[in-house]
N, C-alpha and C positions, 0 to 999 in steps of 0.2 A: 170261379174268381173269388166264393168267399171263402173257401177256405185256404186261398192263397193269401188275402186278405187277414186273416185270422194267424196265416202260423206268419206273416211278416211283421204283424201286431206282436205277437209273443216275442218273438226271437230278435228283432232288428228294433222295435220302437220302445218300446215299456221299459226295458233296460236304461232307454233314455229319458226315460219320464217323458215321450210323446205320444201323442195320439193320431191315427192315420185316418185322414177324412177322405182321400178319393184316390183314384189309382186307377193306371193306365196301362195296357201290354202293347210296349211299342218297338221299333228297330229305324236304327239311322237311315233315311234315303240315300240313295245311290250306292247303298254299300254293301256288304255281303249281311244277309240275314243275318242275325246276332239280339234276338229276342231279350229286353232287358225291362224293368218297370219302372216309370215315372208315378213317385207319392207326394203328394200332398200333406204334408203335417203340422202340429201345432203344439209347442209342448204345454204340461199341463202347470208347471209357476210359471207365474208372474212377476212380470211382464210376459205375456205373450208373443214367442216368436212364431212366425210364420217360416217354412220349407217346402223345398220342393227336393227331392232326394231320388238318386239315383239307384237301381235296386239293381245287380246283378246275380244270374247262380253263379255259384263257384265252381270251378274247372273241374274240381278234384272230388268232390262231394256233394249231395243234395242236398244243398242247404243256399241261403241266400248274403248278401253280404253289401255294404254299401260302398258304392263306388265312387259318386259324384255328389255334393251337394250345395244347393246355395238358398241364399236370402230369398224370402218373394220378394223386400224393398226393392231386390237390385234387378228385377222385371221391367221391362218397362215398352215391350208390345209381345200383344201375341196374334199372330196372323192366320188364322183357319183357311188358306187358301181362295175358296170358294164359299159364300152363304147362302145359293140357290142348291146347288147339287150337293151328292153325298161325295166326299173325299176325303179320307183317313189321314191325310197330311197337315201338317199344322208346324209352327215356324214358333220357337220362344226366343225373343230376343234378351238375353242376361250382360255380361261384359262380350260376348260375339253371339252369332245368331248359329242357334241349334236346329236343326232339323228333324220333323220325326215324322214316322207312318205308323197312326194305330194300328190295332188289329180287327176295329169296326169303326166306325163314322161316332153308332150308338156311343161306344168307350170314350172319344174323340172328346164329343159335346159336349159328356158327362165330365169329365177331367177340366172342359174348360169354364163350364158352368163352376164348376169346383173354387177354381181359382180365384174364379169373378166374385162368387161371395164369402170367400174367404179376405179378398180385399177390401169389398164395400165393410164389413164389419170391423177388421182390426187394424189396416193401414189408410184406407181410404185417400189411395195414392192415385195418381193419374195415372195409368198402364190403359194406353192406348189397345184396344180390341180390334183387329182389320179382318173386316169379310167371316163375322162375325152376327149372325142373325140378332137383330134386336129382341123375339120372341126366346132366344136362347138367353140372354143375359136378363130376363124378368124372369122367368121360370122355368120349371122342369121342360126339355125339350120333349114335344112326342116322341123323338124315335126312343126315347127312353121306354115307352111302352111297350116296346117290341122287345125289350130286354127280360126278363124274366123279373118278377117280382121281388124275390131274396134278393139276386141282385141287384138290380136299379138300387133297392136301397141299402145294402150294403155301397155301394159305388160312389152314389148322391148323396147318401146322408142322410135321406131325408132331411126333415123340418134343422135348423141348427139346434133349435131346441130339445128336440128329440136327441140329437146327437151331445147333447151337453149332460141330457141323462143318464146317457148310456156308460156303463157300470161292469168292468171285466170280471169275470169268474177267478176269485178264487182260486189258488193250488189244491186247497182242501176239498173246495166243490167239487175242482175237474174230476182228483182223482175219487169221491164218494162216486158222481155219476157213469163214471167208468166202469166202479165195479159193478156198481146196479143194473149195468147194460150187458157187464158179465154174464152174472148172474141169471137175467131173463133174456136168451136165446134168440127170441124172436125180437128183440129190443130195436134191433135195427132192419129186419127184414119186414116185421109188421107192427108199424108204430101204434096203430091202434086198438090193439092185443095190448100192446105192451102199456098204452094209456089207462084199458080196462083195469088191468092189475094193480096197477098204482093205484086208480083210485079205490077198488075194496078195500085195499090194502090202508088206505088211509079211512075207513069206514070203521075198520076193527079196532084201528085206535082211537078213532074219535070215542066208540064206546067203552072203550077199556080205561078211558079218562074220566069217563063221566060215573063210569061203575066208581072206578078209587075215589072221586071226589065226594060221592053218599057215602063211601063207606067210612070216610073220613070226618063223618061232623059229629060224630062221640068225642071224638079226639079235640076236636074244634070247642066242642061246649067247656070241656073239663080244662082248655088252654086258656081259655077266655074267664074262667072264672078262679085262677090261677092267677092271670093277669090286675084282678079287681083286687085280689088281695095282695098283690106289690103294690099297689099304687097305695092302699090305705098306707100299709110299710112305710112308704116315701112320704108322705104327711105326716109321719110321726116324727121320722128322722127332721122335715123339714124344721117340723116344729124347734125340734132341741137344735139344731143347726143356729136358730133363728136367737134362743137363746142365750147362746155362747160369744154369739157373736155381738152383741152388745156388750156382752161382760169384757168381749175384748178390745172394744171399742173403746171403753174407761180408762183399759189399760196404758193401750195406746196413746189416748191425750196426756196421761201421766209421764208417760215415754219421752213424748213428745216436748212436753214442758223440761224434762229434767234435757234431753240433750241440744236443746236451748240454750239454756243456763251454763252447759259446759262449751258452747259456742262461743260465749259471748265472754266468759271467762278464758277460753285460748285467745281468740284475739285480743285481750286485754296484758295478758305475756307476752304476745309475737309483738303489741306495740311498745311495748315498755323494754322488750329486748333492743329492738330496733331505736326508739330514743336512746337508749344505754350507747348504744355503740358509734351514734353520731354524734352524742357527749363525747366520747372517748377520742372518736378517730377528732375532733375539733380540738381538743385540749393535748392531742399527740402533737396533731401538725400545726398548729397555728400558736401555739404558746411558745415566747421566745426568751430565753431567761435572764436576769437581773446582769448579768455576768456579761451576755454577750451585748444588751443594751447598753452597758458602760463603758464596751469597749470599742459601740460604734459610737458612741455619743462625746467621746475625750479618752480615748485608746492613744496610745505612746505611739505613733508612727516613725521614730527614732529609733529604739532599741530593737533588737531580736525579741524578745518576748513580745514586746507590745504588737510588735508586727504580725507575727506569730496568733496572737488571740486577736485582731482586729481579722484576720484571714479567716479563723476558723467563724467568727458573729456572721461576717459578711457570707457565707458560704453558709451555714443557719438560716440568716434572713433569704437567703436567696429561695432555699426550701422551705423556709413559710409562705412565703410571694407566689409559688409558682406552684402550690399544693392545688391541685385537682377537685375544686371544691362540686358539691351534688347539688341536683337540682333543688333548692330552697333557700340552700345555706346564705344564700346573700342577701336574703329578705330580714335574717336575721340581726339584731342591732348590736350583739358583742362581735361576730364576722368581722360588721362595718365597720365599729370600731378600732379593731386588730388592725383591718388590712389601711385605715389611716393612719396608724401607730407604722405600722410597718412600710409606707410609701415617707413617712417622713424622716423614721430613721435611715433611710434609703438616700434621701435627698441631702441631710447632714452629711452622712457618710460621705458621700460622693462628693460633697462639697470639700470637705477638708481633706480627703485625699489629692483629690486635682489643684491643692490650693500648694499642700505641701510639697507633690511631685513637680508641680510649677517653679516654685524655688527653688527646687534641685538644678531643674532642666536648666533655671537662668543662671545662678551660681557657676555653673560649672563651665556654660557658655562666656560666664567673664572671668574663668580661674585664667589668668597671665601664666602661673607659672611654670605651664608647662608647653610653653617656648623654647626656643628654639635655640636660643643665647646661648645656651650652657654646653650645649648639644653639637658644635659645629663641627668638633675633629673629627667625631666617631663618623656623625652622617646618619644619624638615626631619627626614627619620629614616635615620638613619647607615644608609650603604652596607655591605651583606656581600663585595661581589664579590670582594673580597682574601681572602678565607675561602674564599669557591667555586671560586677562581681554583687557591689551595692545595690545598683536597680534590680537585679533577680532574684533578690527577697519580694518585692511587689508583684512579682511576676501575675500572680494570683490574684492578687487584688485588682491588677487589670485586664483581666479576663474576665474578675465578676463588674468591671466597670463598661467593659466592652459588651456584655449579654445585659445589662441594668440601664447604664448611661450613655448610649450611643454618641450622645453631643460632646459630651463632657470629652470621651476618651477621644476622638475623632479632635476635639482642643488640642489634648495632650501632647497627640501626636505629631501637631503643625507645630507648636512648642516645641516639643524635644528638636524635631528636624530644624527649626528657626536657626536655635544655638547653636547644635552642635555643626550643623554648615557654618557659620559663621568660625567655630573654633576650628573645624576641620578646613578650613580655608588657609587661615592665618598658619595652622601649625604646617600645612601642604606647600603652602608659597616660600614660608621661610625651608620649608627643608628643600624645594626645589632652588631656590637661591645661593643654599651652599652648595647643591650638589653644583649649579654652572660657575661658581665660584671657581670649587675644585680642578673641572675638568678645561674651564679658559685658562686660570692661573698655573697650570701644570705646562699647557700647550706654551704660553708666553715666556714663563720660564726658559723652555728649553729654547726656542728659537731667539731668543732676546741671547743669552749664552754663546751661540754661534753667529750671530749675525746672520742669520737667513729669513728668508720672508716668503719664500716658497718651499719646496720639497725635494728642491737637487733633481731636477729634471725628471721626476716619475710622476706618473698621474697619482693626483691626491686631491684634495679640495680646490687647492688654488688652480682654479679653472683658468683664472684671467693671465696669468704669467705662462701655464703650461700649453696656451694656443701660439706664444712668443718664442717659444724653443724651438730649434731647428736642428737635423739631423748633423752632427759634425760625428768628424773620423774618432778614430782609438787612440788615437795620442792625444787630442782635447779631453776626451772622458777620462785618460788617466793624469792627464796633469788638472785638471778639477780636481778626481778623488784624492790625489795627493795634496791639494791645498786643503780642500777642507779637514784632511785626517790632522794635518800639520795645525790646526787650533783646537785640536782638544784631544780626548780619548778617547770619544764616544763619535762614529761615522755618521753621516746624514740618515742613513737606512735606518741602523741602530735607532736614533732618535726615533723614526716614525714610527717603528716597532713600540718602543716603549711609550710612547703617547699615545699608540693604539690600545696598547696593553693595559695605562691607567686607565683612559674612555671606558674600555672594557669592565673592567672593577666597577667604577663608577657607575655605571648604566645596571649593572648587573645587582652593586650593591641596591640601588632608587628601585629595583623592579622585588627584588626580594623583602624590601619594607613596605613596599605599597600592597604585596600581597594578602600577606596576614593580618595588615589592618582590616582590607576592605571584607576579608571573611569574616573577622571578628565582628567587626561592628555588622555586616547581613545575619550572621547567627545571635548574634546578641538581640537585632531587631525583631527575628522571627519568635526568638521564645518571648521579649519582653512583653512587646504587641500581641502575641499567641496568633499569628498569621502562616502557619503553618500546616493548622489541622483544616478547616473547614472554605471550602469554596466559596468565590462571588462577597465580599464585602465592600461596601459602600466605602472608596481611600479615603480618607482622612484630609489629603491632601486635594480634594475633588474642587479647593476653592482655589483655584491660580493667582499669582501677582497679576493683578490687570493696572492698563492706566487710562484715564480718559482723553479721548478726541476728540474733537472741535464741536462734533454732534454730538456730544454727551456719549455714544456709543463703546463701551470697552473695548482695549485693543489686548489680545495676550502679547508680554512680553517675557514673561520665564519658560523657557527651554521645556518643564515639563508640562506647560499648560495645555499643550495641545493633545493632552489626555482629558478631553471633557466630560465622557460619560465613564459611566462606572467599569470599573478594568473589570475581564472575565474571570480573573482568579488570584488568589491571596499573593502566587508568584509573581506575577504581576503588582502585586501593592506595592511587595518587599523591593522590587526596582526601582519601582519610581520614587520609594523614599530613598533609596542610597541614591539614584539619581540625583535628589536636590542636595543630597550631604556633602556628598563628591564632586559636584556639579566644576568643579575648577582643575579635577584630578587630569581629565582628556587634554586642555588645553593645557597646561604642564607639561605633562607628555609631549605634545607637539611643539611645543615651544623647548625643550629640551632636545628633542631630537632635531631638531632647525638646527640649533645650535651644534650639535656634534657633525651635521651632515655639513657645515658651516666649515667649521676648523677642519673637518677631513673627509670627502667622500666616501673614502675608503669603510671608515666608522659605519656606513651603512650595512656593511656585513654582518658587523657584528652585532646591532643591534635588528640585525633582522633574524639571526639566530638565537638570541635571547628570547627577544618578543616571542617568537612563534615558538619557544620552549614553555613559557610561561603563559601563551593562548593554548597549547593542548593540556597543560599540566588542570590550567580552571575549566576546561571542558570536561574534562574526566571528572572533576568534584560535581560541577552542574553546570549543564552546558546554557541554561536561561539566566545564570547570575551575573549581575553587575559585573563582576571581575568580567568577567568573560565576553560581556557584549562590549563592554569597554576596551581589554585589551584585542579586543580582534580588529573597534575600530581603529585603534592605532598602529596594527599591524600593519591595515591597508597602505596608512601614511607613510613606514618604513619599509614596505616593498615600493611603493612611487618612488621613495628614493633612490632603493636598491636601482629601480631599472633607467633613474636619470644618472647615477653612477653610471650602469654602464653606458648608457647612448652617449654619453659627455665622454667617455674612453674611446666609444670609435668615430665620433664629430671629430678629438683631437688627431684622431689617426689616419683621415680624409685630410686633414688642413696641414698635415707636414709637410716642412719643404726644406729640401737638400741645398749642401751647398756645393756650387760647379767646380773650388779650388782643391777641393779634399774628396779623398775616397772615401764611400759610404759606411765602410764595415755591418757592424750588426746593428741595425734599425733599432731608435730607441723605442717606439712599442712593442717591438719586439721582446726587449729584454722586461719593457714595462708587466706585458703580460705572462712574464716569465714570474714575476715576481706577485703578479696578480693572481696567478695559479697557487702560487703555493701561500700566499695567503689566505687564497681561500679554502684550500685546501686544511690546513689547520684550524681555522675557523667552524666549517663547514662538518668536521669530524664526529659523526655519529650522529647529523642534526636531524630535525623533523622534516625542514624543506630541502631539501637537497635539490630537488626539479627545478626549485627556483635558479640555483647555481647552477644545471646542467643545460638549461635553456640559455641562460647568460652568457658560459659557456662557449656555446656553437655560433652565437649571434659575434661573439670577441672574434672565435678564431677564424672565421669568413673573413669577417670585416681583416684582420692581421695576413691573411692571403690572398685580399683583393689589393690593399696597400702596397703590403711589400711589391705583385707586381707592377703598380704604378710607379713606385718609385726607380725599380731595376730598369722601368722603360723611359725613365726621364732621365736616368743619371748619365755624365758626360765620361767623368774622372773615373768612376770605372766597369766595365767591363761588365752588362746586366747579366749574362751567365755566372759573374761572383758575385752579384747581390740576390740574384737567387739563390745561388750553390749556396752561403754563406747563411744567411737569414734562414732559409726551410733546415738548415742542418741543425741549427739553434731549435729551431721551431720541434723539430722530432725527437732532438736530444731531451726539451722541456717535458714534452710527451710520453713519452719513453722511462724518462726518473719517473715524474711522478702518478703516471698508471690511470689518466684519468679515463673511468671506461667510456661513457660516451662520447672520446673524441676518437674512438680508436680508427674512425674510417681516416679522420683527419689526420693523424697519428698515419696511416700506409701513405694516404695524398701526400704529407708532410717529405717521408720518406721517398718514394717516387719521384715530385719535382727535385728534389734534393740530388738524387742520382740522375735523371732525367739532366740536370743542368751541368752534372759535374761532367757527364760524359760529352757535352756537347762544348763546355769553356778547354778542354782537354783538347778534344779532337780541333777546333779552332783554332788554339795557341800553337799546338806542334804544326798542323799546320803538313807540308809535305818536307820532312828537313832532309830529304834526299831528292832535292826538285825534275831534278832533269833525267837520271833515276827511274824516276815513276813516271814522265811521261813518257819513257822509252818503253816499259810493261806494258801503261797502256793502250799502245798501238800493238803491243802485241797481242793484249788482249780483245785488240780490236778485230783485228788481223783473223784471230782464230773464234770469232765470232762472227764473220763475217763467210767463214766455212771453209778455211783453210787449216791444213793439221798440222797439229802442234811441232810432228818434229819435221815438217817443210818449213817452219818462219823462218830455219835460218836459212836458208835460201833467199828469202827477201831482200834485196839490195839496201833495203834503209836499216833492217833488222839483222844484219846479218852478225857472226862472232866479231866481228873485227870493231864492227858499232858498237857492238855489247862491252868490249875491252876498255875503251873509249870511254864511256860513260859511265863504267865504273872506276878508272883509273882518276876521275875529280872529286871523289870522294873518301880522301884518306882518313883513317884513322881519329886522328891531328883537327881535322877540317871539322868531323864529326863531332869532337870534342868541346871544339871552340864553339859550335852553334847552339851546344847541350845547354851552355853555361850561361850563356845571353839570356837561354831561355829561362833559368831559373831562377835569374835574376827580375826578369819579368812579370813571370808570376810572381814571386816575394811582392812587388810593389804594389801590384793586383788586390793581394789578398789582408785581410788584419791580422792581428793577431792573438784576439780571443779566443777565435775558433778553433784556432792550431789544423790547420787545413793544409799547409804547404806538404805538410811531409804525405799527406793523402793525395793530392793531386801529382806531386812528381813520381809515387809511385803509379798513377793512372795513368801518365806520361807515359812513365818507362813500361807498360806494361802495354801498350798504342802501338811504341815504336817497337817494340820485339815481335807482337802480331805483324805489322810492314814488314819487317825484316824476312820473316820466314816465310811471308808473300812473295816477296821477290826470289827466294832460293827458291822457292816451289816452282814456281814459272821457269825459272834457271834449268832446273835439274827435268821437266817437261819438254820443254819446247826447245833446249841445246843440250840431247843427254849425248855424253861423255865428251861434251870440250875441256870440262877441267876448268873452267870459270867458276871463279868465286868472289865474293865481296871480299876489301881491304881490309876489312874489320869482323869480327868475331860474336856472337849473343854474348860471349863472356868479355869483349873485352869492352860491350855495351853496358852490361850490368857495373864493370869497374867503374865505367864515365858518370855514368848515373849517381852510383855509390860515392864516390871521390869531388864532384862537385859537390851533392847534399851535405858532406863533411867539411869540405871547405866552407861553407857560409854558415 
């Protein structure tokens, strides 16, 4: 066991830096022999782990190798079976319970004594011991005495102290005692031979040590007095060492002193550089020159020059003001001085600019004469640019009043905005005044002219007269149109076209001058104000008109006050000052379009094409500027119109009523929306909102084919399949010219009832003009539906040829002629004659009774073939009657 012991030490632990305390030859119970060793180990740093290790040979060679290993911590009972008898089995509980059978009881003890004080000393864990001898767990068991001596304590350990001494051989040693065992033969067969020899052997040396060390003290005497004279040597040397070294110690303080002196003289340079240069950098940055003090202190603010060099001082003092002074400078009393010299030409300056840009602002807000008086033909509103052109010489000056005088400039700017609203007010209202001058005086004119006071029966503005018109025939519409062409030259239509057409101008001229003001003055405000570069400034305008209420508490009353905290960005400033400038521009607008949508409905179109030409045009320059949020909200205002335009077109087209003594002809919304189309249509040509006209559109022509058939089903005088046929024919023919694409479903419906009704007023009016005729077919039709064959009818007594003779012989020629002609005289009073319909319908006539006709020969020549019966009359001597009536009328 030890020299298993011994090569498991070499080979399997030392590698690991452990050491093997006890060891056991065990095999699992129940299972096939399989001889493997449980160690016990510790390794040699610190901390101290404790192991228990698993030892097996290896299959393939003789050698050992480890198989299993764990913590002693994770121990936690060990059960020896039995602690009265001997039994080799023993139970270690780890994460499951292992089973073993030593290969002695002795091995058993000794393994588990092992363990026991390997725990009492470095974990001193509670691992329960069961059936377990108390005499075992205090000390060495006896049956360890029956073990052999080497062993037991190779096994045991002995003492731990013992075993804490114990100290492996060397590679060097193993292999010197190897050879030595070589060498001496009997080394292992007789140790105590072999001990003899060792020790002569060390007898010879001890005296062959002791011979060289006598022979050695001649050598010894004459080293030693060798020695006495280096040391005098070294006293001499110390001596002059000792010497020298004070001489250099004199030196030294002289050393010493002089790079002192050159100390104290550098830092008297590096302070003297350093004052130099905060002289300098103070009389760079803070000295302001005679030049620019005079021209903030009584500078020309009038001329280009003067303006010119009060810009550049102020731009000077700004960079004296705001120089980066160093930690001291301000304790200094010329600094102090400076920067009081310099806060107060700061405060002049700023005074008498804001005093003099004051009287510009007010000046200009009382200049009269650029009113409106002078100005009424054209229709235009006086240029600013010679004002803006003036103020953006300052520009500069108030940007450095803006970064300097917060108060002062935030003044200026409620100033500027004061007047020039007040001036943009007055010069806005009067040019809004001419423009509804223009566009009322134009409308009065022309109807004042004619004597009219509505629109000649088309929808147009006068809602209140156009709910009072009633459907009348085609001969009141043309004796109207001829009365009113008979006072002048110029027709009612005419007229509305060219009142539409001045509106038009009009509206279009007021949107193209209000434009380029309102950009002039926002870009004039951006560069004046300089609100254009830098985010978040405190407006100017932050203090609103307020009034007081009964509790003293203020109420806002201006439009922009309800901006009370600070806007989030300069674009924002620049609105809310054109807001107050313009603050009258919105309601002009709306109060000018009231009045156009006043004088004419119609006018809504066009002003809702303009507007939304002139809301994308300022969306594209910037979609957050005053133009832009302004004209969009007026857009809103003239799409409400657009769409009470339309609802007021089809309320009137719900509320018409017919009259019961006259034929309806074509429906006056009908022709209305004939005319509404193509106005809009030219209008509407290449506009932005088109969707808005396509939705209007669909909403018209429903509502104009829900009417029309109302009215076809109410009317007496004539005949609802020509108020249909007639009305939808107009209706498709309007669709059809002018191409509109989103009606095109309505455009085929159009077309459809249109034929739908021509073919049924057709087949109604003719009617059966061969009566008696067709009820004789019929029975024969009956006859041979009933499953009798065709060529037995004649057989039938009531059918027979001589019947058939009969009731074709009352149908002559002659007779035929005469019915043709009633008929066509009929339809004529039926139909109007806008539509030019007659010659369409007599030819659906003639085209009716030729399909009858060649019904009855087909039947004829079927059901009596070869009697030789024929009609009186001829397809061609039908086509003659047909032809020779229509020319007659």
């Amino acid at each position: 066991m030890t020299a298993i012991k011994h090569a498991l030490q070499r080979d399997i632990f030392t590698p690991n830096d452990e050491r093997l305390l006890g060891i056991v030859n065990v095999c699992k119970a129940g299972k096939k022999k399989k001889n493997c060793f449980l160690c016990a180990t510790v390794t040699t740093e610190r901390p101290v782990q404790v192991k228990v290790v698993k030892v097996k040979k290896s299959d393939k060679g003789d050698f050992y190798k480890r198989q299993l290993t764990w913590e002693l911590r994770d121990l936690t009972e060990v059960d020896a079976k039995d602690a009265s008898k001997e039994n080799p089995e023993f139970d270690l509980h780890f994460e499951k319970v292992y089973r073993w059978v030593a290969s002695s009881t002795a091995e058993k003890n000794s393994f588990i004594s092992c363990i026991w004080k390997l725990n009492q000393r470095y974990l001193r864990k509670k691992v329960e011991f069961v059936n377990v001898s108390s005499q075992l767990l205090e000390e060495l068991p006896k049956a360890e005495e029956s073990v052999p001596s080497g062993e037991s304590q190779s096994v045991a350990g002995g003492d731990e102290d013992a075993l804490d001494d114990y100290q492996e051989l060397s590679t060097r040693e193993e292999q010197d005692i190897e050879g030595m065992m070589e060498v001496c033969e009997d080394a292992i067969s007789n140790a105590e031979a072999f001990a003899e020899q060792l020790s002569r052997e060390l007898q010879v040396l001890d005296g062959a040590n002791i011979q060289s060390i006598m022979a050695s003290e001649k050598q010894v005497n004459i080293l030693m007095q060798l020695l006495d004279e280096a040391l005098s040597e070294v006293d001499t040397i110390e001596g002059k060492l000792s010497s020298y070294e004070e001489m250099l110690q004199s030196v030294k303080e002289q050393m010493d002193q002089i790079s002192q002196s050159n100390r104290l003289i550098q830092i008297s340079n590096t302070n003297n550089g350093k004052l130099l240069d905060e002289i300098q950098f103070l009389v760079n940055y803070m000295d302001l020159s005679k030049g620019h003090i005079r021209a903030l202190q009584e500078g020309d603010l009038m001329s280009p020059k003067g303006i010119e060099a009060c810009i550049n001082a102020s731009e000077a003092l700004s960079q004296c003001m705001n120089v980066a002074l160093r930690p001291g400078h301000e304790k200094l009393m010329a600094v102090t001085q400076q920067q009081l010299l310099f806060a107060e030409l700061r405060d002049t300056f700023a005074r008498r600019l804001t005093n003099h840009l004051n009287n510009v602002f007010v000046h200009q807000g009382h200049d009269q004469s650029s009113t409106l008086s002078q100005h009424t033909a054209e229709l235009t509103l006086p240029k600013h640019s010679p004002l803006h052109r003036d103020l953006l010489r300052y520009a500069k000056l108030m940007e450095w009043l803006k970064n300097t005088h917060r108060e002062k400039y935030e003044g200026l700017s409620r100033t500027y905005v004061d007047y020039m609203s007040r001036l943009y007010e007055r010069e806005i209202k009067d040019f809004f005044e001419v423009a509804k001058i223009k566009m009322a005086g134009t409308t009065k004119e022309a109807k004042g002219k004619f004597g009219l006071h509505g629109s000649s029966g088309k929808l147009t503005g006068s809602t209140s007269s156009l709910n009072k018109l009633t459907v009348q025939g085609a001969n009141s519409r043309r004796s109207q149109s001829s009365s009113l062409l008979d006072m002048g030259n110029m027709s009612a239509s005419d007229l509305d076209v060219a009142d539409r057409t001045k509106f038009d101008k009009i509206f279009e001229q007021v949107l193209s001058e209000l434009e380029p003001l309102c950009l002039a003055e926002q870009d004039f405000i951006s560069k004046f104000f300089k609100l254009q570069q830098h985010p978040t400034v405190t407006p100017p305008l932050a203090q609103p008109e307020t009034e007081e209420l009964d509790g003293g508490t203020p109420s806002r009353v201006a439009p922009q006050a309800e901006h009370r905290h600070s806007l989030s960005s300069e674009k924002d400033l620049v609105r809310l000052m054109m807001n107050k400038i313009f603050q009258s521009i919105e309601t002009e607008l709306n109060s000018l379009i009231a009045l156009g949508d006043k004088i004419d409905s119609f006018n809504s179109l066009y002003m809702l094409v303009k507007m939304s030409h002139h809301v994308w045009t300022a969306e594209n320059v910037d979609p957050a500027s005053y133009l832009s949020t302004t004209l969009g909200n007026v857009l809103v205002t003239v799409k409400r119109n657009f769409d009470k335009c339309i609802s007021g077109q089809i309320r009137q087209m719900e509320e018409v009523k017919i009259s019961k003594k006259s034929k309806v002809g074509i429906l006056l919304f009908v022709t209305n929306f004939e005319e509404f189309a193509e106005l809009a249509e030219t209008i509407f040509r290449n506009a932005e909102r088109r969707g808005d006209l396509d939705k209007a559109y669909v909403k018209l022509i429903r509502a104009v084919f829900v009417n029309v058939e109302k009215v076809a089903n109410e009317s007496q005088k004539t005949p609802r399949d020509v108020v249909m046929m007639e009305n939808f024919h107009k209706i498709f023919s309007t669709l059809s010219r002018l191409k509109i694409s989103c009606l095109d479903s309505e455009r085929r419906e159009a077309k459809h009832k249109y034929t739908d009704h021509l073919q049924s007023y057709v087949i109604n009016s003719l009617g059966q003009p061969l009566e008696k005729l067709n009820h004789f077919f019929e029975g024969v039709e009956a006859r041979v539906a009933q499953g009798v064959r065709e060529e037995e009818v004649s057989y039938q007594l009531a059918f027979n040829k001589q019947e058939l003779r009969k009731v074709i012989k009352e149908y002559p020629g002659k007779e035929v002629k005469k019915g043709l002609d009633n008929l066509y005289k009929k339809v004529d009073k039926h139909l109007c004659e806008e539509e030019s319909l007659l010659q369409v319908v007599w030819h659906s006539m003639q085209d009716e009774f030729i399909r009858q006709y060649k019904h009855f020969e087909d039947l004829i020549g079927r059901c009596y073939p070869g009697s030789g019966i024929t009609m009186e009359f001829t397809i061609q001597d039908m086509l003659e009657y047909f032809s020779s009536i229509a020319q007659s009328h």
